[in-house]
C-alpha positions as a printed NumPy array, in Angstrom:
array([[-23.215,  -8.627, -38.569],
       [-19.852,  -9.045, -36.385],
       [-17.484,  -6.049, -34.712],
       [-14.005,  -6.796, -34.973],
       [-10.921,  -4.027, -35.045],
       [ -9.284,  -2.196, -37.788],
       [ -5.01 ,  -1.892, -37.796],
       [ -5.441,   1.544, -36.002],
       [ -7.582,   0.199, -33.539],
       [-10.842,   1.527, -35.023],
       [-13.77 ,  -0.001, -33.989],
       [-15.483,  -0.829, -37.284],
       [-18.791,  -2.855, -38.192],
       [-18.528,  -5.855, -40.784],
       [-21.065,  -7.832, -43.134],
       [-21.195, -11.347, -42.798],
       [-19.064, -11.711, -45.73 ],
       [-15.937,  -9.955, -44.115],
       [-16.152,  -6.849, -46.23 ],
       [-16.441,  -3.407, -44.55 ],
       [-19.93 ,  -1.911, -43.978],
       [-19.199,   0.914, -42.305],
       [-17.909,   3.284, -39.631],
       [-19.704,   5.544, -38.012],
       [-19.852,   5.067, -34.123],
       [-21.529,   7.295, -31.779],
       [-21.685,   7.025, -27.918],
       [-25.028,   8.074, -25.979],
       [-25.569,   8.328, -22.684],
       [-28.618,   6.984, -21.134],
       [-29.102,   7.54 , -17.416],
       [-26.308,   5.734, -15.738],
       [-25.509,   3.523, -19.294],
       [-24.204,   4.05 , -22.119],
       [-24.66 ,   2.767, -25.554],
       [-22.692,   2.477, -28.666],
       [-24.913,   3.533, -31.695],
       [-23.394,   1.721, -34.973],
       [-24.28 ,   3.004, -37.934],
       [-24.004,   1.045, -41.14 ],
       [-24.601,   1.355, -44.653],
       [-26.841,  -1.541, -46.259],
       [-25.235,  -2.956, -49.091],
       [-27.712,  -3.56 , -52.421],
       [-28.752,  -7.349, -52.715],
       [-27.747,  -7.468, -57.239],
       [-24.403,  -6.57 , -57.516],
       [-23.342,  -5.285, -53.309],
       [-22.536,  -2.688, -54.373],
       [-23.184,   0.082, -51.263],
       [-26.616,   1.966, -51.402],
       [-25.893,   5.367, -51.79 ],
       [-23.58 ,   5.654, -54.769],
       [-24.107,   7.894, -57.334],
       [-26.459,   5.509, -59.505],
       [-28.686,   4.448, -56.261],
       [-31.746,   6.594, -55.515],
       [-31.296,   6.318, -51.426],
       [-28.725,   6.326, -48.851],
       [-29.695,   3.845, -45.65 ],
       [-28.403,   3.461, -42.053],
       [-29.397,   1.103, -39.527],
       [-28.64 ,   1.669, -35.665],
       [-27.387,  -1.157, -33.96 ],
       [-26.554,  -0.772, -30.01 ],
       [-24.531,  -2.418, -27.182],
       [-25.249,  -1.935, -23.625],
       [-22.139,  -0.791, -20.907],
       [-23.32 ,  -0.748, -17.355],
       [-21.385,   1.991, -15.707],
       [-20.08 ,   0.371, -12.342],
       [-21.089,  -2.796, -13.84 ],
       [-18.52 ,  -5.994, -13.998],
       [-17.831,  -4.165, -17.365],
       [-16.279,  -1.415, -15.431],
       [-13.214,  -1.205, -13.293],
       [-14.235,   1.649, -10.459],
       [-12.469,   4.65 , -12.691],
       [-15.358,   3.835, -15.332],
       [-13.093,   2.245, -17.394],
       [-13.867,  -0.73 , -19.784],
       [-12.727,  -3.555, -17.36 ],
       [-10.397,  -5.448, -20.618],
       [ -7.533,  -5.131, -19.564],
       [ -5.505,  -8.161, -17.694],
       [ -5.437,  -7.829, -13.611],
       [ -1.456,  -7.67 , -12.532],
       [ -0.827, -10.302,  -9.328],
       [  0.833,  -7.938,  -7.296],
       [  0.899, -11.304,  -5.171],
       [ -0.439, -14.391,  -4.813],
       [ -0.704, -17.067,  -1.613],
       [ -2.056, -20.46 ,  -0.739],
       [ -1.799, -21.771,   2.727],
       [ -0.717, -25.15 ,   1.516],
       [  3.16 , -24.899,   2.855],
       [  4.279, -23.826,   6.544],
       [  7.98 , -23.483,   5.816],
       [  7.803, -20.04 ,   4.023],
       [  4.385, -18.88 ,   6.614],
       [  7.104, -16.521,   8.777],
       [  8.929, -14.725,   5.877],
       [  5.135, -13.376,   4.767],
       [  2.816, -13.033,   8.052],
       [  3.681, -12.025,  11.316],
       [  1.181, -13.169,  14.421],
       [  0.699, -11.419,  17.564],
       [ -1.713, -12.754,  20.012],
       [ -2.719, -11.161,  23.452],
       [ -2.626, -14.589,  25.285],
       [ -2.822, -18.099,  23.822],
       [ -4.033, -17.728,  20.366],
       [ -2.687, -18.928,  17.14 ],
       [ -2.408, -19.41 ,  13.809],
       [ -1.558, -22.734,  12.342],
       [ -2.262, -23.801,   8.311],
       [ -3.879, -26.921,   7.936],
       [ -2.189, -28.222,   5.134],
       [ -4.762, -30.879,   3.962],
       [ -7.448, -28.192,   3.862],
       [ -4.927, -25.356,   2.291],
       [ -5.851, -22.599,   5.112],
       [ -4.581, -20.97 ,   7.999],
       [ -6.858, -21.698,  11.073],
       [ -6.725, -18.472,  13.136],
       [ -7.599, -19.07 ,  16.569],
       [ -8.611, -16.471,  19.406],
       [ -7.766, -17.504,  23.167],
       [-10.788, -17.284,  25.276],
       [-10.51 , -14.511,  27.75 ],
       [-12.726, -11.09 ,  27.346],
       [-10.681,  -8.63 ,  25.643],
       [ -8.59 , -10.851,  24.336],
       [ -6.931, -11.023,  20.589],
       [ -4.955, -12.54 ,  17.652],
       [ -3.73 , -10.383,  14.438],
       [ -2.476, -12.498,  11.39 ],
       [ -0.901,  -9.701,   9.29 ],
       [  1.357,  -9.714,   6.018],
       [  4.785,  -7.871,   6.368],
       [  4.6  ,  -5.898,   3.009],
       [  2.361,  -3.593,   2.877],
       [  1.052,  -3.936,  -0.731],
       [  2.043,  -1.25 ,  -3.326],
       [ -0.8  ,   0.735,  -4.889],
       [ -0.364,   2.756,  -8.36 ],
       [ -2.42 ,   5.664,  -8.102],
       [ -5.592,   6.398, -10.031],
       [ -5.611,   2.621, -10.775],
       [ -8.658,   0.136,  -9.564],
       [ -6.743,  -2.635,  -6.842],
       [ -8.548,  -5.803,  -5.672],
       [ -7.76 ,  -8.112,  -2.404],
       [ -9.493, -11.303,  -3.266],
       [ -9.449, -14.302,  -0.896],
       [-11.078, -17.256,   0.408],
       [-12.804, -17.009,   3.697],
       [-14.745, -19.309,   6.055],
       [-15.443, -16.698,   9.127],
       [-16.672, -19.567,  11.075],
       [-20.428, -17.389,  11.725],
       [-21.014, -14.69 ,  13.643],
       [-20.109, -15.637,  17.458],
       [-21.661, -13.512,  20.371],
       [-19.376, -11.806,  21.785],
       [-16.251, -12.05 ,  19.281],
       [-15.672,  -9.79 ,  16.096],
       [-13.947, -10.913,  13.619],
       [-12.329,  -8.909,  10.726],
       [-10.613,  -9.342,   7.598],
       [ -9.61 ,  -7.578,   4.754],
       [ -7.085,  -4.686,   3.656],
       [ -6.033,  -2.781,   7.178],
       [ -4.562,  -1.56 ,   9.998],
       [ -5.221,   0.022,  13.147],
       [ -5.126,   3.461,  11.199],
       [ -6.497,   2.702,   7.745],
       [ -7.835,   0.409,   5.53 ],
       [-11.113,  -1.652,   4.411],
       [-12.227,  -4.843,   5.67 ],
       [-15.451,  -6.99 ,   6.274],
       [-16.546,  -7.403,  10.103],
       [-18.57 , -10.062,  11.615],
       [-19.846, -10.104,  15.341],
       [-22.741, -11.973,  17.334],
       [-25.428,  -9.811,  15.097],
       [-23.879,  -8.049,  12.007],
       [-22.289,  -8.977,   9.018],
       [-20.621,  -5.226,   8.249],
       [-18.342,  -3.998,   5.472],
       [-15.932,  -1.1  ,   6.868],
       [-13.692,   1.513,   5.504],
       [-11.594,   3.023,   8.218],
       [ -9.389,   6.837,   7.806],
       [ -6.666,   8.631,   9.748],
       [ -7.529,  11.192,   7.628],
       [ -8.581,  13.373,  11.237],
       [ -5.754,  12.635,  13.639],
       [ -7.731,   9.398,  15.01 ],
       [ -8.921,   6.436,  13.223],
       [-12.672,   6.759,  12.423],
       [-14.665,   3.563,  11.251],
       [-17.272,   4.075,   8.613],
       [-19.731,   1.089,   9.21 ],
       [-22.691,  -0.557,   7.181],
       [-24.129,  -3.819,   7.903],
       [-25.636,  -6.095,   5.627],
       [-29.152,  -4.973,   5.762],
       [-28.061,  -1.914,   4.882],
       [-26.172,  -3.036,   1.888],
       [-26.945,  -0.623,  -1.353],
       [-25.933,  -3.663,  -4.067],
       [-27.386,  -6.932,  -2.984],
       [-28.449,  -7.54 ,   1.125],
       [-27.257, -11.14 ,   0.065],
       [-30.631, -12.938,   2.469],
       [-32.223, -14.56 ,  -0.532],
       [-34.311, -12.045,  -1.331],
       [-33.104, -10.233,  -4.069],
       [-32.968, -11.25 ,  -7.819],
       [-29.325, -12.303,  -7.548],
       [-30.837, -15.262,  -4.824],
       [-27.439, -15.099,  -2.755],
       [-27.936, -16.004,   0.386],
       [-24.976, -15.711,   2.813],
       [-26.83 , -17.026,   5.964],
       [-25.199, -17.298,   8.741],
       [-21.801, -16.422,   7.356],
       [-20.329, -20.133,   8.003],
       [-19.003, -21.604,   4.889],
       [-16.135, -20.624,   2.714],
       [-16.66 , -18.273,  -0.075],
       [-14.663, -15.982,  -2.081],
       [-14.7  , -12.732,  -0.781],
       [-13.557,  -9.148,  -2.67 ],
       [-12.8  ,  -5.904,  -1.55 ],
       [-11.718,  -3.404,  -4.646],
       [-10.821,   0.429,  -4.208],
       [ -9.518,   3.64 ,  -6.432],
       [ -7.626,   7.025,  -5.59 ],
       [ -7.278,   7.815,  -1.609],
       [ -9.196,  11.294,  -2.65 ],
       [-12.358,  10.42 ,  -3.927],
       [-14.05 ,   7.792,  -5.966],
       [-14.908,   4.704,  -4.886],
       [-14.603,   1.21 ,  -2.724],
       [-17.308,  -1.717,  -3.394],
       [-17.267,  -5.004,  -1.518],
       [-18.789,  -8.163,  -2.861],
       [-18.682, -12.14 ,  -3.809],
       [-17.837, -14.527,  -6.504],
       [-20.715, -16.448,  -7.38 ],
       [-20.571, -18.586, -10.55 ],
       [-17.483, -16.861, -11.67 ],
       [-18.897, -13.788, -11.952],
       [-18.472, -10.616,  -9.898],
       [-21.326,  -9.36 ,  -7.632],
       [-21.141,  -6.657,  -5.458],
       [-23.217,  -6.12 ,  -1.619],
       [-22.059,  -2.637,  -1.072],
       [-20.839,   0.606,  -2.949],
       [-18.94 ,   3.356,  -0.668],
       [-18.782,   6.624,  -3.207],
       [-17.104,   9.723,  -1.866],
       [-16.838,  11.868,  -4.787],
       [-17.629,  15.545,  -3.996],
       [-18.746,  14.26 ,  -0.179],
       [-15.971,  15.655,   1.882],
       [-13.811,  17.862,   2.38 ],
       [-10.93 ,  15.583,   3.176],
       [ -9.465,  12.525,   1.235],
       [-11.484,   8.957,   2.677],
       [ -8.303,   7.762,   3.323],
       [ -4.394,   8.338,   4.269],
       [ -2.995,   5.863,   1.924],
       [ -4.198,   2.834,  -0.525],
       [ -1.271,   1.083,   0.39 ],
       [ -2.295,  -1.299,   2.77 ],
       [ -1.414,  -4.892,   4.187],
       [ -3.946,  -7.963,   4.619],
       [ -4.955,  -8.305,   7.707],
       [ -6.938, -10.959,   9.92 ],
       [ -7.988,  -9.53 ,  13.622],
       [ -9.964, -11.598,  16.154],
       [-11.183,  -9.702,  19.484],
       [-13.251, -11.304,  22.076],
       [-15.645,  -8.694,  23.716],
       [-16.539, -11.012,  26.346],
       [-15.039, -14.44 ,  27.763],
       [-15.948, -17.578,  25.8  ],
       [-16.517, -21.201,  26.287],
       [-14.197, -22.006,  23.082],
       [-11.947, -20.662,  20.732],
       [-13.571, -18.906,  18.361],
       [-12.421, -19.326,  15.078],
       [-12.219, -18.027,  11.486],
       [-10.263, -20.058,   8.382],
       [ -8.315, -17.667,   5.853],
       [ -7.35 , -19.661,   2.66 ],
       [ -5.79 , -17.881,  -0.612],
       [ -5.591, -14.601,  -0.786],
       [ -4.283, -12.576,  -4.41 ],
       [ -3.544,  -8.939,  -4.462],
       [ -4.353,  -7.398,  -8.181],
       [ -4.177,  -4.049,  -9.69 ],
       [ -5.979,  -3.618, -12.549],
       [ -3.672,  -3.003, -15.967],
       [ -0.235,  -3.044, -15.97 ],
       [  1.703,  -2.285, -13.004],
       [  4.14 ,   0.253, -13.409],
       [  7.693,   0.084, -11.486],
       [  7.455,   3.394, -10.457],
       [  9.134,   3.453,  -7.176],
       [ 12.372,   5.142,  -5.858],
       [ 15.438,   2.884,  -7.125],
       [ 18.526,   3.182,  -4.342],
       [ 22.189,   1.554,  -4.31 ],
       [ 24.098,   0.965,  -1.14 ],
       [ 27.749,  -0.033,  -1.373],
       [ 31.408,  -0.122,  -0.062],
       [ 32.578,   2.175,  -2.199],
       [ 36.194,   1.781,  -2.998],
       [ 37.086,   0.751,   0.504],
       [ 37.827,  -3.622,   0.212],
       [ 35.773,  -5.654,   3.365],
       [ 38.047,  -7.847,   4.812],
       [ 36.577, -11.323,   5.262],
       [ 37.409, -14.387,   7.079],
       [ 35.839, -17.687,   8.049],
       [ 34.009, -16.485,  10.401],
       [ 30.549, -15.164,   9.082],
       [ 30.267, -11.396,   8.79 ],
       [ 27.598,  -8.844,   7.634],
       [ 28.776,  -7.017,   4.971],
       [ 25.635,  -5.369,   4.13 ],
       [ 21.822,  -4.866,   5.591],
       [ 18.872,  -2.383,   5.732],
       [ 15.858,  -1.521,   6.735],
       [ 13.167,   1.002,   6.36 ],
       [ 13.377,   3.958,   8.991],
       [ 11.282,   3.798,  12.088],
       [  9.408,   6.562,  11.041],
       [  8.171,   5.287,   7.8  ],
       [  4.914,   2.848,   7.801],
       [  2.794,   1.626,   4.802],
       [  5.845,   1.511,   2.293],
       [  7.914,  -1.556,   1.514],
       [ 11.178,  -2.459,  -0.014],
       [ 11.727,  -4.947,  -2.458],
       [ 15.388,  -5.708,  -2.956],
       [ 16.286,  -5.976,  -6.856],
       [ 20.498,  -7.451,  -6.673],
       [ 23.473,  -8.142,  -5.077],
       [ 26.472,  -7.732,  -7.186],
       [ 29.857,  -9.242,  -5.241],
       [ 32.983,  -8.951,  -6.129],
       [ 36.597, -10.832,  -4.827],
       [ 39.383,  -8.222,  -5.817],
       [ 42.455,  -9.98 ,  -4.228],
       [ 42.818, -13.09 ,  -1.561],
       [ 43.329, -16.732,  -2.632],
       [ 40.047, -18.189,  -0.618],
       [ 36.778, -18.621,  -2.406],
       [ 33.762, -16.423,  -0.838],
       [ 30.424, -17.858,   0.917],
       [ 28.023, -15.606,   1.01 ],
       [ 24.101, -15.641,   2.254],
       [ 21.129, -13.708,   2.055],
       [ 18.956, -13.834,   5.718],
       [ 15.828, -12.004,   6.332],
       [ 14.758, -10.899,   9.365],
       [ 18.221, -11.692,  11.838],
       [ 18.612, -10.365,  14.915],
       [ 21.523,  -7.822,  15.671],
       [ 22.86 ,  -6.533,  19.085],
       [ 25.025,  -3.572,  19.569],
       [ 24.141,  -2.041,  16.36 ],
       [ 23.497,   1.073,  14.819],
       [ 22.162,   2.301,  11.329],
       [ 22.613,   5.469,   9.062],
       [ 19.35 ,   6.865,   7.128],
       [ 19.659,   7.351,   3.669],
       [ 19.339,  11.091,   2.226],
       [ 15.542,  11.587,   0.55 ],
       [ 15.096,   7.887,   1.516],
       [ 12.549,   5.61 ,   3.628],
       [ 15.748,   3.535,   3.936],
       [ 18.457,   2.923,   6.615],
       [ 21.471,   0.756,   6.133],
       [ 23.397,  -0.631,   9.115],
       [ 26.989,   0.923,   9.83 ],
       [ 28.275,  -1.221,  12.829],
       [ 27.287,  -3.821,  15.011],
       [ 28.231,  -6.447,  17.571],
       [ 26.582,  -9.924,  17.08 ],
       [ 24.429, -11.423,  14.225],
       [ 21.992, -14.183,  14.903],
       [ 19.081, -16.365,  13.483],
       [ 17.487, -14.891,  10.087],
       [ 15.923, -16.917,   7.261],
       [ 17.659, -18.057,   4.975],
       [ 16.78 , -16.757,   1.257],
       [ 19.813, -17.645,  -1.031],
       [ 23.245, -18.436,  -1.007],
       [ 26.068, -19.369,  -3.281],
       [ 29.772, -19.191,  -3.997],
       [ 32.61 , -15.816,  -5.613],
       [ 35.561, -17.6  ,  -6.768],
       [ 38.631, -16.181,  -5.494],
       [ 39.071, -12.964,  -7.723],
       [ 36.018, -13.6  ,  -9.222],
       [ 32.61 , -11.95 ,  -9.074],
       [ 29.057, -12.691,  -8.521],
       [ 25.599, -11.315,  -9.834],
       [ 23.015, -11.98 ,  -7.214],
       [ 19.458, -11.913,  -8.841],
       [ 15.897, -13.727,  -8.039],
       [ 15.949, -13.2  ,  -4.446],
       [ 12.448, -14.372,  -4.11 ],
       [ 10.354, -12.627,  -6.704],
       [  7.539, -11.972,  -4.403],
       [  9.88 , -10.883,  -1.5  ],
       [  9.493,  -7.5  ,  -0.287],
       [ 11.094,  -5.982,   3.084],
       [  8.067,  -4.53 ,   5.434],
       [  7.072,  -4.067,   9.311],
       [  5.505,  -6.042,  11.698],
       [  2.326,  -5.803,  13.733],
       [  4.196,  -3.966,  16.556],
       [  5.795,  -1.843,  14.097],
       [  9.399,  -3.082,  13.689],
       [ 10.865,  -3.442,   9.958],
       [ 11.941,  -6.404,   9.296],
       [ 15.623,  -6.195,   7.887],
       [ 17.636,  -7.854,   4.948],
       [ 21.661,  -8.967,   5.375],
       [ 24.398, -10.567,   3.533],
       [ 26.811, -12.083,   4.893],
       [ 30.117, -13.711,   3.441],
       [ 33.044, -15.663,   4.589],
       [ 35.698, -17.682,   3.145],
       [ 36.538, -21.341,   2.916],
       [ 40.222, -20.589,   3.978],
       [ 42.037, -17.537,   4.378],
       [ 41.   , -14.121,   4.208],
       [ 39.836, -12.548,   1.518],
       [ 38.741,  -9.017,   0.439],
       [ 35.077,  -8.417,  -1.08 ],
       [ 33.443,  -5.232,  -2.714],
       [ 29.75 ,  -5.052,  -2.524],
       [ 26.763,  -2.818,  -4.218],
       [ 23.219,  -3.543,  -3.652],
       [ 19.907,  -2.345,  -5.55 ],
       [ 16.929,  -1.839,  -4.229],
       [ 13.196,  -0.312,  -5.268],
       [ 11.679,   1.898,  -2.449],
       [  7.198,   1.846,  -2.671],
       [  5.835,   4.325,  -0.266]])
């Protein structure tokens, strides 16, 4: 006997020669499972012809049922069939260091750092060794969450063991929210940390505490994390900011297993946390002065929501309107923005640049720089936006460069694929980064009209 699906999507139950057996399917809950009862007419063995017709003396049914854990790998953490494809909302490997500043910022306290090693494909995040000293390896963008949908950070992690005196963290966070794993000199601890009051509050368990698996070897999935020194890949999945659910676990053998389970349905009276969108986040904090660096090694690290992800943020245009920028050969901004200083977990991806040369005989240069520097400048915030675009400014210098490319003289340009995976966000200290074009022209002047799209997440 084999399941397969009808054209409407019906689950139905078939005899081993393909023909249809039957229909009926009933769910029963069992505890904390469920199982799906199938039941199926027996066809006779002369002429298969179904039991139960007229000319038969007896109708049969036999019950056949399948097993769902609830809050099993079968289940994403909204108790939903876990079928569905994850969506990358991004994806890294530490195997480059030319594109390592337009994604992390670093801020260390004294002389720590964080170089990738790019035979071993990781970052090697270094402490200094003074007490109270640390190091924060941070993404920019904080990473967009789709509400009432299950999201997964899932990375590789060597934290190096647990050093006396240091704690090391790492994980989805910042200094107000977020959930991470912890290791000092004598816990292993999974966290989830809320604003929620006014002041961040940590909500701690350590390892022997953990409700799934205490991962020493003694339990029936024989994990046995030790001393927390070798690389492993690490998960930390979460739903709604309200209630539900975070669990924190391992892949072992391909497969899914979880330590701990925080559940905070009908447990408080306030949401667990401000916001489920959150940036990865490495944080190394020496409690006392050590003899060496201590260390820990981050490798990849892929951001997934669960199902299809939905473009549901704010779409916004900035342009020149009808007025013509006049260009010359010497660079000039034509266009930039940034989020508001007031805004933080949100992020901007830009979408296009659409150029066009109305009049002038000079062909147009134009390039797109993240993160320049401006001086003399000042910026306009967008009505019922997290956005700001710049409206004057002195001097322009440094920026990475993301594209750049040519408008023939009263032609006009479509600028698209400005890194896929490229989203504007704020640094450790809490500064946006901020996105420019610039343009100039070979010879003479020239005048340029400009519109820009971009999709607000906050």
């Amino acid at each position: 006997m084999s399941f397969g699906y009808s054209d409407n999507d019906d689950v139905q139950v078939k005899g081993d020669d393909g023909s249809e057996s039957g229909k009926k399917i009933t769910a029963i809950q069992d505890g904390s499972d469920y199982r799906l009862a199938v039941n199926t007419k027996i066809k006779g063995d002369t002429d298969g012809s179904l039991i139960g017709n007229t000319s038969d003396a007896l109708n049969v049914f036999t019950t056949n049922e399948a097993t769902i854990n609830v809050g099993s790998a079968n289940t994403d953490l909204f108790d939903r069939l876990s079928i569905a494809e994850d969506t990358p909302l991004w994806t890294y490997n530490h195997r480059f260091t030319n594109d390592q500043s337009i994604y992390w910022d670093t801020v260390a306290s004294a002389g720590g750092t964080a170089v990738i090693n790019t035979s071993r494909v990781s970052v090697e995040v270094k402490n200094s060794t003074g007490n109270g000293d640390t190091i924060t390896y941070r993404t920019f963008r904080y990473f967009e969450y789709s509400k009432g949908r299950q999201q997964t950070f899932m990375f590789a992690v060597n934290p190096k063991g647990k050093v006396s005196g240091v704690t090391k963290e790492v994980g989805g966070f910042d200094d107000n929210n977020g959930f991470f794993f912890r290791f000092d000199g004598s816990n292993t601890s999974v966290v989830v940390r809320s604003n929620v009051s006014g002041s961040p509050v940590d909500t701690v368990v350590t390892q022997p505490n953990f409700n799934q698996d205490v991962a020493d070897g003694t339990t029936s999935s024989g994990i046995n994390m030790g001393s927390w020194d070798k690389y492993n890949v690490l998960y930390i999945q979460y739903g709604g900011v309200v209630g539900n659910a975070v669990e924190f676990g391992i892949f072992d053998g391909g497969k899914r297993k979880p330590f701990h389970l925080f559940e905070f349905t009908n447990s408080s009276a306030d949401p667990y946390t401000q916001h489920g969108q959150l940036p990865f986040n490495v944080k190394l904090t020496n409690t006392t002065a050590q003899g060496g660096q201590p260390q820990l090694d981050l490798g990849f690290i892929g951001i997934f929501n669960n199902g299809r992800q939905d473009n549901l943020g704010q779409v916004i245009s900035l342009d020149s309107g009808v007025t013509e920028i006049t260009v010359s050969t010497t660079p000039q901004v034509i266009s930039a923005i940034r989020m508001t200083a007031s805004q933080n977990r949100a992020s901007i991806k830009p979408l296009g640049f659409d150029l066009l040369s109305p009049s002038g005989n000079s062909t147009i240069y134009y390039e797109v720089l993240l993160g320049g520097t401006f001086t003399g400048d000042s910026w306009a915030s967008i009505t019922g936006s997290i956005s700001e675009e710049l409206t004057s400014y002195t001097t322009f210098t440094g920026g990475q460069l993301l594209q750049s490319g040519y408008v023939q003289a009263g032609g006009a340009r479509d600028i698209q694929n400005i890194l896929s995976d490229l989203y504007i966000g704020r640094s450790i200290s809490g500064d946006s980064q901020n996105l420019a074009v610039l343009a100039r022209t070979v010879s003479s002047n020239a005048k340029v009209l400009f519109s820009g799209r971009y999709r607000e997440y906050k």
